[in-house]
C-alpha positions in Angstrom: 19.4 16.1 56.4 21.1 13.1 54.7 17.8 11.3 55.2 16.6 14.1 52.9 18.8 13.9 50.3 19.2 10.1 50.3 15.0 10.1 50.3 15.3 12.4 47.6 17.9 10.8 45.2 15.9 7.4 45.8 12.5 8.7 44.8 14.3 9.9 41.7 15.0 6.9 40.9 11.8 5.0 41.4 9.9 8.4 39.7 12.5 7.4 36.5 11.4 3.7 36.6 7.5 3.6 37.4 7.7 7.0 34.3 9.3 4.2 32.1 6.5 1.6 32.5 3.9 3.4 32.1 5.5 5.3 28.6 6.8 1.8 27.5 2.9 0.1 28.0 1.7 3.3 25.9 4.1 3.1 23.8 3.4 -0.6 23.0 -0.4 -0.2 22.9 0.4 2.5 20.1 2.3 0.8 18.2 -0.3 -2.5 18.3 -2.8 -0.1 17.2 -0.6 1.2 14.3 -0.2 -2.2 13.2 -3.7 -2.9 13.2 -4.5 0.3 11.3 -2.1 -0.7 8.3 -3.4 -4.6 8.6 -7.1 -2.7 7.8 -6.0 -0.2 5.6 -4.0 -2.7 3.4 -7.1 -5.1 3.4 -8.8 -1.9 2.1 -6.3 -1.3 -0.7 -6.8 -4.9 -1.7 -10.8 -4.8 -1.8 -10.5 -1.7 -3.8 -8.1 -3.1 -6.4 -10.0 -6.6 -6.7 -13.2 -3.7 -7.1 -11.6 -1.7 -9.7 -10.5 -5.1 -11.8 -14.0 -6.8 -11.4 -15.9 -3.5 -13.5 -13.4 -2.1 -14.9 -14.3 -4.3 -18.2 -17.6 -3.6 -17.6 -17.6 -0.3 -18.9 -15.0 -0.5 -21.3 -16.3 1.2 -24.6 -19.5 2.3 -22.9 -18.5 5.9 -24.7 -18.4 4.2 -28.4 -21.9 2.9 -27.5 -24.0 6.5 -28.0 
């Protein structure tokens, strides 16, 4: 019986740790992935803005033209 509950109370514990490497790995892998997502969308942000300032004068006063 002791073997029981000492077997027991030790695969706990092991459960507990091999649980926490796996969630910390996806947990990192997540957050790498995050990090990559803003690093795009932020180059994104600054294509559009350079977009927007290239023809923006372009078409300034196109309506006065007709």
């Amino acid at each position: 019986m002791i073997y029981f509950i000492v077997g027991f109370f030790f695969g706990g514990i092991i459960e507990m740790v091999l649980y926490s490497v796996v969630v910390s790995g996806r947990i990192n892998n997540l957050e790498y992935q995050n990090k990559q997502m803003i690093f795009e969308l932020e180059q994104k942000e600054k294509e559009l803005a350079t977009y927007r300032c290239m023809y923006a004068s372009s078409y300034d006063g196109f309506e006065e033209m007709k």
